[in-house]
Each structure stands twice: as structure tokens, then as C-alpha cells.
MARKESE-619454 format. One record per residue: residue number from 1; residue in three letters; chain; x, y, z of N, C-alpha, C in turn. Coordinates in steps of 0.02 Angstrom, whole numbers, plus 50000, padded with zeros to 5 digits. Layout:
BEGIN
   num   residu   chaine   n.east   n.north    n.up   ca.east   ca.north   ca.up   c.east   c.north    c.up
   NUM      ALA        A        X         Y       Z         X          Y       Z        X         Y       Z
...
end
This chain:
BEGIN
   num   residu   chaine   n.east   n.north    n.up   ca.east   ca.north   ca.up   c.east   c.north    c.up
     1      UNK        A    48856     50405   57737     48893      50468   57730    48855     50523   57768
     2      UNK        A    48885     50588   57808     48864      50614   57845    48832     50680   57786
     3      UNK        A    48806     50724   57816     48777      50771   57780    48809     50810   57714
     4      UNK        A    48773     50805   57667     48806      50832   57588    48817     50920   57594
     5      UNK        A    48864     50933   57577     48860      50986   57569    48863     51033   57517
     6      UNK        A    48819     51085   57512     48812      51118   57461    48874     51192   57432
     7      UNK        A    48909     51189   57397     48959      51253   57380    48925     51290   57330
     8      UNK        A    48870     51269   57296     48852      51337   57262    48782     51360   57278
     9      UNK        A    48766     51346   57336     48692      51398   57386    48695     51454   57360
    10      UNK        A    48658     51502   57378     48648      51573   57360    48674     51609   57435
    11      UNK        A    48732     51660   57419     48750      51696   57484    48688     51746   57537
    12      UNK        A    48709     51721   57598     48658      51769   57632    48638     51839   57600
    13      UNK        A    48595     51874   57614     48601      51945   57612    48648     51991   57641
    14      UNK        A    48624     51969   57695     48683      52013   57744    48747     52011   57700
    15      UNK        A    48772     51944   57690     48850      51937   57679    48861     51969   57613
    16      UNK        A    48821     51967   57574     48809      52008   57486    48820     52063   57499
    17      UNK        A    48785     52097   57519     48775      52175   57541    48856     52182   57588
    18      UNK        A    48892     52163   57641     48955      52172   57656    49010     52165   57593
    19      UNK        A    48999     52109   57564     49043      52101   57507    49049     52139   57448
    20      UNK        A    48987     52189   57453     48970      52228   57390    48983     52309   57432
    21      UNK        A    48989     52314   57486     49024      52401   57514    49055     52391   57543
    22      UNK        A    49102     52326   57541     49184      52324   57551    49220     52334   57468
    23      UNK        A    49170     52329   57440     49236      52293   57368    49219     52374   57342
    24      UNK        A    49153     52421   57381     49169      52512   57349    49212     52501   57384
    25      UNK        A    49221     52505   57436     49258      52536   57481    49338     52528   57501
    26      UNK        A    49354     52466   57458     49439      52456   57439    49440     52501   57358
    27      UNK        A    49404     52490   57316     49401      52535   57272    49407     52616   57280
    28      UNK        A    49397     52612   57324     49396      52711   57327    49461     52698   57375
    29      UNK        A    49465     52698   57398     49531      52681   57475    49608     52669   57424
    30      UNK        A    49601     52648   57348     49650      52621   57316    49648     52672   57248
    31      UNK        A    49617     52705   57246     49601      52755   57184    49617     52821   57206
    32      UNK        A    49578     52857   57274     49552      52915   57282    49636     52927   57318
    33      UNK        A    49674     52913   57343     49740      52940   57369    49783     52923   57303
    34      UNK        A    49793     52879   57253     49832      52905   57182    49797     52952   57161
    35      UNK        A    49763     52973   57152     49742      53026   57111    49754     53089   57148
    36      UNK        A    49734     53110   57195     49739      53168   57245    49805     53170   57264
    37      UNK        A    49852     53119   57278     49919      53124   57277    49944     53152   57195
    38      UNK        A    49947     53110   57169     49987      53120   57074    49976     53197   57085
    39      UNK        A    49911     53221   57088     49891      53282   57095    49911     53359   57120
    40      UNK        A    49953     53339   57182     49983      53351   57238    49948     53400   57292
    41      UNK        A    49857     53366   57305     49824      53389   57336    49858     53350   57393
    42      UNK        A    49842     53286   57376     49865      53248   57466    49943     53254   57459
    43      UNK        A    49975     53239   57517     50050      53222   57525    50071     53162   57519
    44      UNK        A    50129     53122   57495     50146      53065   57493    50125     53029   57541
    45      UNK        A    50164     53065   57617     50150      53045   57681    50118     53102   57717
    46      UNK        A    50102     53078   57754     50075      53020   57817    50006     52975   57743
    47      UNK        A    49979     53003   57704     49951      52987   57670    49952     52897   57637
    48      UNK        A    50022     52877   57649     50048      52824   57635    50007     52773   57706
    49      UNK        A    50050     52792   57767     50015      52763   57803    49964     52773   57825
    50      UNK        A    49907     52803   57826     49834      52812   57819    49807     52771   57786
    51      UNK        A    49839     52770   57709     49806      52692   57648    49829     52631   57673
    52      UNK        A    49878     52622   57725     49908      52573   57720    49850     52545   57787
    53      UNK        A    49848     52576   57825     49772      52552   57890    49725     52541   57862
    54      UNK        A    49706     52597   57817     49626      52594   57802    49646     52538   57749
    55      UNK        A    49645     52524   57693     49637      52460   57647    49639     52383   57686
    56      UNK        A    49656     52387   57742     49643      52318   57784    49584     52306   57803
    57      UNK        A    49543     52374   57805     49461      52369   57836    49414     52322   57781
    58      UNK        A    49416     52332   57728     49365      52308   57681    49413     52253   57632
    59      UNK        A    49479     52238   57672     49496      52168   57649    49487     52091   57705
    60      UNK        A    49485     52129   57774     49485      52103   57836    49416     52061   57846
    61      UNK        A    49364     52138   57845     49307      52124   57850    49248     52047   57818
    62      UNK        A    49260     52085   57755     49218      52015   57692    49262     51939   57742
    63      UNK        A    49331     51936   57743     49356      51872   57755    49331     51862   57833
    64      UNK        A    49324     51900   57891     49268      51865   57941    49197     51869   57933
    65      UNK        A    49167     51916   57866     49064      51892   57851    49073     51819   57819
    66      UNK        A    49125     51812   57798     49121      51747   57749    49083     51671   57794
    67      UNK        A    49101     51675   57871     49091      51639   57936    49028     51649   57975
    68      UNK        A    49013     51710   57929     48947      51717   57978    48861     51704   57954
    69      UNK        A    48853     51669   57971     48787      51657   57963    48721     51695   57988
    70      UNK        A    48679     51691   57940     48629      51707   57943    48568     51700   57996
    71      UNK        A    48514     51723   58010     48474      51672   58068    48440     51641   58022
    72      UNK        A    48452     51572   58070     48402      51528   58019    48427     51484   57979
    73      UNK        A    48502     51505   57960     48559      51475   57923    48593     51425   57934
    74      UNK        A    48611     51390   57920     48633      51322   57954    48709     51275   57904
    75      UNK        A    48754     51325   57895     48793      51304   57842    48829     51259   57873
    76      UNK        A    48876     51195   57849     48916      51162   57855    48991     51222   57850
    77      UNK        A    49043     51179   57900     49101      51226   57881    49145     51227   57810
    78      UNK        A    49124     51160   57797     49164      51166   57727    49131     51224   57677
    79      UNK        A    49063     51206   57699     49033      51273   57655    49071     51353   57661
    80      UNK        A    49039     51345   57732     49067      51409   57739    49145     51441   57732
    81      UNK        A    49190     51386   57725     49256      51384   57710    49229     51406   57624
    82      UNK        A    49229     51358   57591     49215      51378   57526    49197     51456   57470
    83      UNK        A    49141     51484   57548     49141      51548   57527    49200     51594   57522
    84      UNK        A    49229     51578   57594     49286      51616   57622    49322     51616   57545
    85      UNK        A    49345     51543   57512     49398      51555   57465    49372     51579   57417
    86      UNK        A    49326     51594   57406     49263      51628   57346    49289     51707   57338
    87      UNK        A    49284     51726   57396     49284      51802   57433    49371     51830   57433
    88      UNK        A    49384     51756   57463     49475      51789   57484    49512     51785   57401
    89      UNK        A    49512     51737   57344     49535      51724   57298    49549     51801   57246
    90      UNK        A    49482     51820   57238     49494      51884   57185    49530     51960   57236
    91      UNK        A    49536     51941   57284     49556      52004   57309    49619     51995   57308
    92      UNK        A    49655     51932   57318     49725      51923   57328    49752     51932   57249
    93      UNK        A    49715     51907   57225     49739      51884   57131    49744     51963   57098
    94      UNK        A    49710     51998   57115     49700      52070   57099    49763     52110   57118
    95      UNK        A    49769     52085   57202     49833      52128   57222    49895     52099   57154
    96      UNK        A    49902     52041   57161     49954      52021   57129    49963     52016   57061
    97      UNK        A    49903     52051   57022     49918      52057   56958    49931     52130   56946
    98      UNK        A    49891     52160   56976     49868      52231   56955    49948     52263   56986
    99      UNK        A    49956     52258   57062     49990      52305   57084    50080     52269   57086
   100      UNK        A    50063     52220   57090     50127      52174   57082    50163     52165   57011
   101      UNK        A    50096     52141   56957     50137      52145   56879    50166     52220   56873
   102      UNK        A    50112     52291   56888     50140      52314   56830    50187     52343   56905
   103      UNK        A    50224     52320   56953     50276      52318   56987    50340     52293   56950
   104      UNK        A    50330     52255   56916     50366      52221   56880    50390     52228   56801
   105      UNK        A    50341     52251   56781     50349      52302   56719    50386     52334   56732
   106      UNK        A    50388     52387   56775     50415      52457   56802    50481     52456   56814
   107      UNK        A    50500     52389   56854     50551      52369   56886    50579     52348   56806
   108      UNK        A    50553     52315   56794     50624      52296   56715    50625     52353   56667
   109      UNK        A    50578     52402   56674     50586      52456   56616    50646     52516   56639
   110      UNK        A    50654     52489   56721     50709      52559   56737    50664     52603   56791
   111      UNK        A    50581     52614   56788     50556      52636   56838    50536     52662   56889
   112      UNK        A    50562     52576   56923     50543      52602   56993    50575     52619   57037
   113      UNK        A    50623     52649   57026     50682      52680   57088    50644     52771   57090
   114      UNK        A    50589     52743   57136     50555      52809   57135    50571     52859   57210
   115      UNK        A    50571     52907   57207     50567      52954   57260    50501     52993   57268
   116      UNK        A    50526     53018   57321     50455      53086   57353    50429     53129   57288
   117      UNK        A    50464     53152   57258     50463      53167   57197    50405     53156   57143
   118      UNK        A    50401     53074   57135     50391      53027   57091    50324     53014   57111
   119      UNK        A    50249     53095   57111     50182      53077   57113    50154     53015   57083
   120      UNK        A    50176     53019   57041     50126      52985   56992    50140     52908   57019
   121      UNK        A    50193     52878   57037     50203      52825   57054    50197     52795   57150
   122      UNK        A    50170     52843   57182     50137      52828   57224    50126     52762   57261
   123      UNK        A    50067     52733   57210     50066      52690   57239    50104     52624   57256
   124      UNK        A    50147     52637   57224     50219      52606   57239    50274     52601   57302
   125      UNK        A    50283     52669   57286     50330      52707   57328    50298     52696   57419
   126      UNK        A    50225     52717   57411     50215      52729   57461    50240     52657   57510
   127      UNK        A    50236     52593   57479     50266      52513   57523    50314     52515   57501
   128      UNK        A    50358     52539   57466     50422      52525   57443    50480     52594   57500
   129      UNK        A    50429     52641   57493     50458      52671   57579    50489     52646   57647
   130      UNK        A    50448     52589   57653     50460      52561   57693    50498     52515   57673
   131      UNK        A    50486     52469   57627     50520      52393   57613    50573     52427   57556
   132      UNK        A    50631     52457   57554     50666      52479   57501    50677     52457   57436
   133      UNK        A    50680     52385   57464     50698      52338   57386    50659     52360   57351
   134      UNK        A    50591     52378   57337     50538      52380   57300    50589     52462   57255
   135      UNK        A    50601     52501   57292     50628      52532   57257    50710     52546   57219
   136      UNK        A    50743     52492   57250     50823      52476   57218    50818     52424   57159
   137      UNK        A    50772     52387   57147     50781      52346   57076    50812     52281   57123
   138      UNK        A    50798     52264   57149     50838      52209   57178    50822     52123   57168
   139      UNK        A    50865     52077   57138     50853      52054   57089    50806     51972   57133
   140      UNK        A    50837     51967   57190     50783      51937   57234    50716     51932   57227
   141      UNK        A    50698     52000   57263     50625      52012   57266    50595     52016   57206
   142      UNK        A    50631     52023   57134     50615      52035   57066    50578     51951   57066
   143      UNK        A    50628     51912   57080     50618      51838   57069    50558     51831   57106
   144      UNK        A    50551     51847   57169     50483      51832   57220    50402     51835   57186
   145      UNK        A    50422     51924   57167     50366      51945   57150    50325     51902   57108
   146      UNK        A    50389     51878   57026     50378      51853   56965    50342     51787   56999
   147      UNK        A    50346     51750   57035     50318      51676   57052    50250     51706   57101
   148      UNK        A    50255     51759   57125     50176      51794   57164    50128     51799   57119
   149      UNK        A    50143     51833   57043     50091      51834   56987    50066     51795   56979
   150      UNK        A    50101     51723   56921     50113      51680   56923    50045     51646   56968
   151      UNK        A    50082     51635   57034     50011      51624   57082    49934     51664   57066
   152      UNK        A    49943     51724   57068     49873      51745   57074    49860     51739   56984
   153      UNK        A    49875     51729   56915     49848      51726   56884    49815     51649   56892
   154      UNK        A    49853     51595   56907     49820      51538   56906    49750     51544   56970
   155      UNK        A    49771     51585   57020     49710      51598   57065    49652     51609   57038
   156      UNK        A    49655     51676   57005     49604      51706   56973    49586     51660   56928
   157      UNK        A    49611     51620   56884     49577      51576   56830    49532     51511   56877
   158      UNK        A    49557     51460   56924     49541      51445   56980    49452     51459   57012
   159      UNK        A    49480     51526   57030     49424      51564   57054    49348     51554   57003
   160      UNK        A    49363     51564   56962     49308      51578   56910    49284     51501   56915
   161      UNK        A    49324     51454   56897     49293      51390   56871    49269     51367   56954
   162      UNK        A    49270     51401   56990     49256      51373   57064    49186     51387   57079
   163      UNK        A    49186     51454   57056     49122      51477   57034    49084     51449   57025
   164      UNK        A    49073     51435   56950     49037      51408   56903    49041     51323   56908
   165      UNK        A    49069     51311   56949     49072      51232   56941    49019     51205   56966
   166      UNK        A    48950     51235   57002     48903      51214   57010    48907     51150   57040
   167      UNK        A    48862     51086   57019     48881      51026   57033    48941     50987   56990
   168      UNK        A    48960     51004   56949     49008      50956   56922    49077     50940   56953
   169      UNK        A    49061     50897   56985     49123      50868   57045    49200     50866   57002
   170      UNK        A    49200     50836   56956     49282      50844   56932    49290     50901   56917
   171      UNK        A    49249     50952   56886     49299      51013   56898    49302     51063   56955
   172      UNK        A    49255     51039   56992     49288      51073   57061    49333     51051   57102
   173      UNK        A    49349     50964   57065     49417      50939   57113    49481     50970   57089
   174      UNK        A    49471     50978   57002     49537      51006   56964    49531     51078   56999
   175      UNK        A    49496     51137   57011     49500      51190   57021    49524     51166   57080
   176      UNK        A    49528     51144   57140     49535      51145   57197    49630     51099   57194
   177      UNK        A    49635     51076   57160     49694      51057   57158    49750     51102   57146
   178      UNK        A    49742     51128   57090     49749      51205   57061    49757     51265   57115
   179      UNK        A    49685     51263   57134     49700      51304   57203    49747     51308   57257
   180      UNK        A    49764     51242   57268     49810      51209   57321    49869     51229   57298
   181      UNK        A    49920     51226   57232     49971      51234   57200    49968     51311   57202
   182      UNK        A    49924     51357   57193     49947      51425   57207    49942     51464   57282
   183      UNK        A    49912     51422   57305     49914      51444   57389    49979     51419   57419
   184      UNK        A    50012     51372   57388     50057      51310   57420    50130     51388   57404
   185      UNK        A    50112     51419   57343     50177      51445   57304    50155     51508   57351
   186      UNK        A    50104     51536   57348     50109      51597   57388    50138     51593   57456
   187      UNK        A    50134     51555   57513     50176      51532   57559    50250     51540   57551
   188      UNK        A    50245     51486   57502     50313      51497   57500    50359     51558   57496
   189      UNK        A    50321     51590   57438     50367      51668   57424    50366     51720   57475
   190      UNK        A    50312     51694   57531     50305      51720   57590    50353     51731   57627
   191      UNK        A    50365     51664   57636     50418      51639   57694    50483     51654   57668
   192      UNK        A    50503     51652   57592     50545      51700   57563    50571     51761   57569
   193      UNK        A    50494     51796   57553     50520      51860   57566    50543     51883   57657
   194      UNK        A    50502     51865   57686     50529      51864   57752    50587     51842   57783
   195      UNK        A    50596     51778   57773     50666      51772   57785    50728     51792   57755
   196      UNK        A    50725     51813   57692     50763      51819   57666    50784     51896   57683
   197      UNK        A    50738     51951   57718     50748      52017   57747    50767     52000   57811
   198      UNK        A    50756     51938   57856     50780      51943   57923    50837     51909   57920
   199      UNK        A    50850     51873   57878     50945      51851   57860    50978     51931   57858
   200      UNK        A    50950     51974   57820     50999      52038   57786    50984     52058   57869
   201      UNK        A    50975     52064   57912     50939      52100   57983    50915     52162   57963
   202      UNK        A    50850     52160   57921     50801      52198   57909    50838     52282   57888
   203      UNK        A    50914     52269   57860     50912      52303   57832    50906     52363   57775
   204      UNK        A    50826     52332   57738     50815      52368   57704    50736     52419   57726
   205      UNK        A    50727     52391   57782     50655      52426   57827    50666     52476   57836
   206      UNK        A    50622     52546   57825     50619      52588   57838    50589     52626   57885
   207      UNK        A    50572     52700   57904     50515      52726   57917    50491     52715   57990
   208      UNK        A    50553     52692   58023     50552      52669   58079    50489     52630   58098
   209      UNK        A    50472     52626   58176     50416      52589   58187    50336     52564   58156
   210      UNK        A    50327     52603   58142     50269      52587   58107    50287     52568   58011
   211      UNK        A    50323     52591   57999     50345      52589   57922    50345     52481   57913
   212      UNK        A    50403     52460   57980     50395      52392   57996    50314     52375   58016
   213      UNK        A    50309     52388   58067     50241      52355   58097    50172     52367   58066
   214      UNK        A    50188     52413   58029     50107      52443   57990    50117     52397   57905
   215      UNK        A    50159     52415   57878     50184      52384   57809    50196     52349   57784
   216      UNK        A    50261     52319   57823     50309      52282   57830    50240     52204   57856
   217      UNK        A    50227     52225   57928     50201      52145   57941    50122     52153   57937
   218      UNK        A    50079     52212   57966     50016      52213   57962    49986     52191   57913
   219      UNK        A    50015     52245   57830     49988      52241   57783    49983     52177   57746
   220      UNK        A    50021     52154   57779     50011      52062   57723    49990     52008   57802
   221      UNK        A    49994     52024   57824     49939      51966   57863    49868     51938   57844
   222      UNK        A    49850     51958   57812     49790      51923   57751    49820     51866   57725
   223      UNK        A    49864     51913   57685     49895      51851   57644    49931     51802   57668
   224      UNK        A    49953     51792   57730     49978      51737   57768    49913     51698   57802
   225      UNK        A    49875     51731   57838     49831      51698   57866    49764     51668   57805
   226      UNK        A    49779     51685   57760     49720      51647   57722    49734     51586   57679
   227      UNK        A    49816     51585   57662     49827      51517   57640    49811     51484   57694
   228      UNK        A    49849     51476   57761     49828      51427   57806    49766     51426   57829
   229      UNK        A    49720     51471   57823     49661      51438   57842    49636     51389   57790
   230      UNK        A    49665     51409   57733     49601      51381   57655    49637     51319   57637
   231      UNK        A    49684     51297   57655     49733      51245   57623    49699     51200   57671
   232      UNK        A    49706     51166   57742     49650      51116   57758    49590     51117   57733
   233      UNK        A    49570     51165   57718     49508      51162   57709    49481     51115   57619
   234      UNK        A    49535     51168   57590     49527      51138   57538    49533     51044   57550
   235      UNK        A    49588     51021   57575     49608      50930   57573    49552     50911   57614
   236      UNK        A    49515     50940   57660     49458      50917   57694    49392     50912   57642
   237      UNK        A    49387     50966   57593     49354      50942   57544    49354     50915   57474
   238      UNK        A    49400     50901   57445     49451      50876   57399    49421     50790   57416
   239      UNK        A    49439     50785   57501     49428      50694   57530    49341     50683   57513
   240      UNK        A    49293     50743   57532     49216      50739   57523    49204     50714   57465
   241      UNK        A    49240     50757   57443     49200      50760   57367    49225     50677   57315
   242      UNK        A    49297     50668   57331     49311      50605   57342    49269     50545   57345
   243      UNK        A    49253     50565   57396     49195      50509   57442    49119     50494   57396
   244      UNK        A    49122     50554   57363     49030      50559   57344    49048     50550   57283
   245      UNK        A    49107     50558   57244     49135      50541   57182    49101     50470   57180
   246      UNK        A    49125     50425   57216     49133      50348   57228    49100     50335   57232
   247      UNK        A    49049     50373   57285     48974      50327   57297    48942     50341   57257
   248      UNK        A    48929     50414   57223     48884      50418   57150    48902     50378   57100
   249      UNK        A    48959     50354   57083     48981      50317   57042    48951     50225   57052
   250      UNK        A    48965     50214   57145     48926      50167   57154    48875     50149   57142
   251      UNK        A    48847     50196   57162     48737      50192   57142    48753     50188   57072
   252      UNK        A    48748     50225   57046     48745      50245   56971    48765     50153   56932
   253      UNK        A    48808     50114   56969     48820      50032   56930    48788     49998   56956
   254      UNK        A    48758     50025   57026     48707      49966   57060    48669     49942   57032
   255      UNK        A    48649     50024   57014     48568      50039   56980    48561     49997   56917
   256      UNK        A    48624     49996   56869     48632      49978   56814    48641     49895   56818
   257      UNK        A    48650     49878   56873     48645      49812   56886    48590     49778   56895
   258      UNK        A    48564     49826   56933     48479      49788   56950    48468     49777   56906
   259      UNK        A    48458     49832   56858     48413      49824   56776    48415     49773   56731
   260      UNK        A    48485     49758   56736     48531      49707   56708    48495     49630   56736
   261      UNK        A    48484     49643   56784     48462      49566   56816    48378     49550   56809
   262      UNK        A    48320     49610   56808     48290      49588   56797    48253     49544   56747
   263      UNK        A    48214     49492   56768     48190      49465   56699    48127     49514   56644
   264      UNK        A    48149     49479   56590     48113      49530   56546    48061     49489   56542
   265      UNK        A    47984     49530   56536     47922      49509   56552    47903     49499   56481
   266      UNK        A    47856     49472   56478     47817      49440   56404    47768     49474   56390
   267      UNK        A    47754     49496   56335     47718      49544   56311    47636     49507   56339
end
């Protein structure tokens, strides 16, 4: 078998320290315009699209340090894949609980049919400007969203045991299986929501050019491009771990065989 690889190493420095003043720095980028908006220091807009550029920086970023190595460093790619889903998992699971559930709350309580008006709900409004459904109740995207949670709560639970799974190979195969089933569903609702706006011929896009190109496709290109990177990756190591399943299991009866065969010596 070719070289073992390790998924729970200790992260570079470098990459710690990026991962730790990206995760201020989506934190303030996602706080400091609701509040100053609700407020009605900032303006809805252009303010909308300002958050909508800047929050790509310190979600973008961590997912290419995740690749980069250290000097001196010498990771395998599965490793370094591994981090990636370490890094990419709680940020996606977050969007989709935090800003997506209580999307969904909102939306069944009567809510979210918000306007310019409607400070306090902001951070809503401001993608639902562009993508309208978010603000008509529309019973589609209601359905989308509900199977997006869904995904990121099993993510986030996932995540954790991926963590902590240290060496214990079966539960990093169950987490990784797991994993696979909510990356597999996020796709999907992907390709959902998309097609299902370019059947209507995008008529619920707003905000003209950029409202589409900034919102509409920029803002979720994460989330498209990180299932497909992490989904081979995952069956590429799913087969490893497979492999070392078997052969530890092998040694482990060899061993128990030898023992078995030798003769027992006389006092």
C-alpha cells in the first residue's frame, strides 16, 4: 500500500491564523451592515451589494489556504482535501441554518414579503432584491430551501464527528458517507433552484446586471464549486480507508494466527 495518510495532523500556522481572520472577518462583514442598516445609518443599497462582494473574501479565501502548504510540508492530497471539507463544511452549514432556517420561519409566519422599508429584515431583503421569490412566499423555493437545511444540519453534525474521529476508521467512513448524502442533496437543490428560474426566463431577477451576476450567480459559486471538488475526494478516500480497513484487519488475524501455531514451550 502506498503512503498512509494522516486527516487529523495539526493545521499549519499560517493556515490557522487565515482561518481564524477570515472567520472575524465574515463575522463583522455579516453583523456590522444589519445593525447600521436596522439602524438607518447605512442604506439598504448599494450597501446590499457591497455585503454581497465583500462576504466572498473570507469565504473564498480559507477554501484556497486549505491547499496550501507550508515549507517543509509535505501533505498528501487527500489530506489536504480533507482539510478543505473541515474548513468548507461549517461555513456552508451555518449559511443554511442560520440564514436559510430562520428564512423559513419568516416565510411561513407571513414575514418575508419585505420591502425597502423593512430595516430590520435586511438581511434578507438585501438577496431577495435580487432573486424575488425570496420575497413573494413562493412555494417552490419554500420546498428548496426546506431540503438545503436539512443538508446543512446533517453537515454540521458530520462535521463535528469528522473532527473528532481521530483514528477510528468506521466512524470516519459513516461521517463521510453522511457527508456524501448532504453534498449529493445540496447539488441537487442547486441545479433546482437554477433551472427551475431559467425555465420561468429569469423572470424573477432583479436589479439588473449586477443584481444577476453579483447575487444571483457570484454569490453561490462556493457552494457549487465545493460539492464538486469534495465529493471525489471524499470516494477517493472512503476506497483508502477501505483498503487499510482490510489490511489492519488482515495483520491483526495473521498475527493471531502465528500465536495460534506456535508450540507451547515446557516450563
Amino acid at each position: 500500500m502506498s503512503r498512509r495518510h494522516d486527516f487529523s495532523r495539526p493545521w499549519a500556522h499560517h493556515r490557522k491564523q487565515i482561518y481564524i481572520w477570515t472567520s472575524v472577518l465574515g463575522t463583522l462583514i455579516s453583523v456590522v451592515p444589519v445593525v447600521l442598516v436596522g439602524i438607518g445609518v447605512w442604506p439598504m443599497e448599494p450597501t446590499g451589494f457591497i455585503a454581497a462582494a465583500a462576504i466572498c473574501v473570507p469565504i473564498i479565501i480559507p477554501m484556497a489556504a486549505a491547499w496550501w502548504d507550508a515549507t517543509g510540508e509535505n501533505r498528501t492530497s487527500l489530506e489536504k482535501a480533507n482539510e478543505f471539507m473541515i474548513i468548507w463544511f461549517p461555513i456552508t452549514a451555518a449559511s443554511q441554518i442560520f440564514w436559510e432556517l430562520t428564512w423559513l420561519v419568516g416565510d411561513a409566519a407571513g414575514l418575508m414579503n419585505l420591502t425597502e422599508q423593512d430595516r430590520w429584515g435586511w438581511l434578507w431583503w438585501f438577496y431577495g432584491a435580487a432573486d424575488t421569490r425570496y420575497l413573494i412566499s413562493d412555494a417552490g423555493l419554500f420546498g428548496m430551501e426546506t431540503f438545503a437545511v436539512i443538508g446543512g444540519i446533517v453537515m454540521i453534525n458530520q462535521w463535528w464527528r469528522l473532527l473528532t474521529a481521530g483514528d477510528d476508521v468506521p466512524k470516519r467512513i459513516n461521517a463521510l458517507w453522511w457527508s456524501m448524502v448532504s453534498l449529493v442533496n445540496m447539488l441537487t437543490v442547486f441545479g433546482i433552484y437554477y433551472v427551475a428560474e431559467a425555465r420561468d426566463g429569469f423572470a424573477n431577477i432583479e436589479q439588473g446586471f449586477w443584481g444577476f451576476a453579483l447575487k444571483f450567480v457570484f454569490m453561490n459559486i462556493p457552494w457549487l464549486v465545493a460539492p464538486l471538488v469534495s465529493i471525489p475526494f471524499i470516494i477517493k478516500q472512503l476506497a483508502y480507508l477501505y483498503r487499510t480497513q482490510v489490511l489492519d484487519e488482515g495483520a491483526t488475524l495473521a498475527g493471531a494466527d502465528l500465536g495460534a501455531s506456535q508450540p507451547a514451550r515446557s516450563a
